[in-house]
Every structure is written in C-alpha cells, then in structure tokens.
C-alpha positions in Angstrom: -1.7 -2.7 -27.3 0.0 -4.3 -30.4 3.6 -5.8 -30.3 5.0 -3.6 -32.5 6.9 -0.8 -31.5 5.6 3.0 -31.2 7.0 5.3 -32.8 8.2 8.1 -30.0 5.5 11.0 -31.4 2.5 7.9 -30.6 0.1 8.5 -27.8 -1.1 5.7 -25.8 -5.1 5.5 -25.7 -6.3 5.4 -21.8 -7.1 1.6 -21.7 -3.7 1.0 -23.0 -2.5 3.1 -20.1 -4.8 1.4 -17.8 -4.0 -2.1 -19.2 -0.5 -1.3 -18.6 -0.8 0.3 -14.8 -2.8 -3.3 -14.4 0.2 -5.2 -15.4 2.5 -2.7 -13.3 0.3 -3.2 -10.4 0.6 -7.2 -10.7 4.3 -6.9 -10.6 4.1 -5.2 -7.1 4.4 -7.5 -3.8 2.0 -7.1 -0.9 0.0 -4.6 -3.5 -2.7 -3.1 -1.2 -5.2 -4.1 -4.2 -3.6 -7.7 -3.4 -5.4 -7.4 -0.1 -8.4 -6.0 -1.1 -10.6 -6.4 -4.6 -10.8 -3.0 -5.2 -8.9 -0.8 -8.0 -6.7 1.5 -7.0 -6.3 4.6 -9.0 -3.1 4.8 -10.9 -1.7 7.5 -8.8 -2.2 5.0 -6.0 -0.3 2.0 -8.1 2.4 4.5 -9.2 3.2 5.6 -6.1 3.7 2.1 -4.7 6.1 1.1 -7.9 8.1 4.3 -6.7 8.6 3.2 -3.5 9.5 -0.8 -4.4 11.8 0.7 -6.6 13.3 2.7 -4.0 13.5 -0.5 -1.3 15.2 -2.4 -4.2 18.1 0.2 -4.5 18.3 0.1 -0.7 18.8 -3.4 -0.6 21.1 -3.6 -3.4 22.8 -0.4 -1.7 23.2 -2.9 1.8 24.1 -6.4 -0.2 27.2 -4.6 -1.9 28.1 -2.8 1.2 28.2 -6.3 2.7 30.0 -7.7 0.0 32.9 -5.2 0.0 33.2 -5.7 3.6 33.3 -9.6 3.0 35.7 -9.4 0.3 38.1 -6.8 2.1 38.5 -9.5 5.1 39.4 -12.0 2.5 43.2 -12.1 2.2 44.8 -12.8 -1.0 45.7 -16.5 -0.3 41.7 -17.1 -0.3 41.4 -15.3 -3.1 44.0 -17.6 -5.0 42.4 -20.5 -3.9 38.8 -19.7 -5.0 40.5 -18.6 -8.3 42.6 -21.7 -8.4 39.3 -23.7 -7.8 36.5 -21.9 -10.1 39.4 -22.1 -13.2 39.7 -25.9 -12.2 35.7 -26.5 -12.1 35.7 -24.5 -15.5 38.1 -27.3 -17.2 
C-alpha cells in the first residue's frame, strides 16, 4: 500500500486488505496464530481485535472507577499538598 492517503471513493485490492489484517493480527496479544503457525482467516483475526478492544474499555472502565474512588477519600488538605508540591517541582 503506498503512503499516500486514499481518497474515500478508493478500494483497497485483497492483498492490501490481507497485508493490513497481517499487521492487525501482529498487534494482538496471545494471538491464537501466536501459538500456532497457521493463518487464521480474517474473520478469525477480526473477531479477536473486537474482543481486545472490548477488554481494553473494561479495564479502562475499572482503573477510572478506582481512581474516582481513590480521589473521593482524598480530602482537600492532600489535595493542596500534592498541588503545592507538583507546582514546586515545576519551578
């Protein structure tokens, strides 16, 4: 594929859609292809981006819940502090 950009009425070609679901497929941890040499069709590799995608929005989902509940049992004199400290590390 070149490095320009496509204009939005381009097709892709199958082995740029191929070469691209390779790439996807690399991105993937524990990628059953990562176990195994065989391909996986791109239905397979698809599928598996989905649901990475959807773990990452669950953790992100859990580490904000945690940090709200951190930051709502802070009480404002920590908060000053920190403040106080991250403007004095800044100078």
């Amino acid at each position: 594929m070149s490095s320009r950009r496509r204009s939005s009425n381009s097709r892709f070609t199958q082995d740029e859609i191929n070469d691209l679901v390779l790439k996807l497929q690399s991105l993937l941890p524990n990628s059953s292809s990562h176990r195994t040499s065989r391909v996986l069709p791109a239905s397979k590799i698809l599928e598996e981006t989905c649901n990475y995608i959807r773990m990452l929005h669950s953790e992100v989902d859990d580490f904000s819940e945690r940090l709200s509940q951190v930051l709502a049992s802070v009480d404002t004199n920590t908060v000053d502090l920190v403040d106080t400290l991250i403007s004095l590390l800044q100078q």
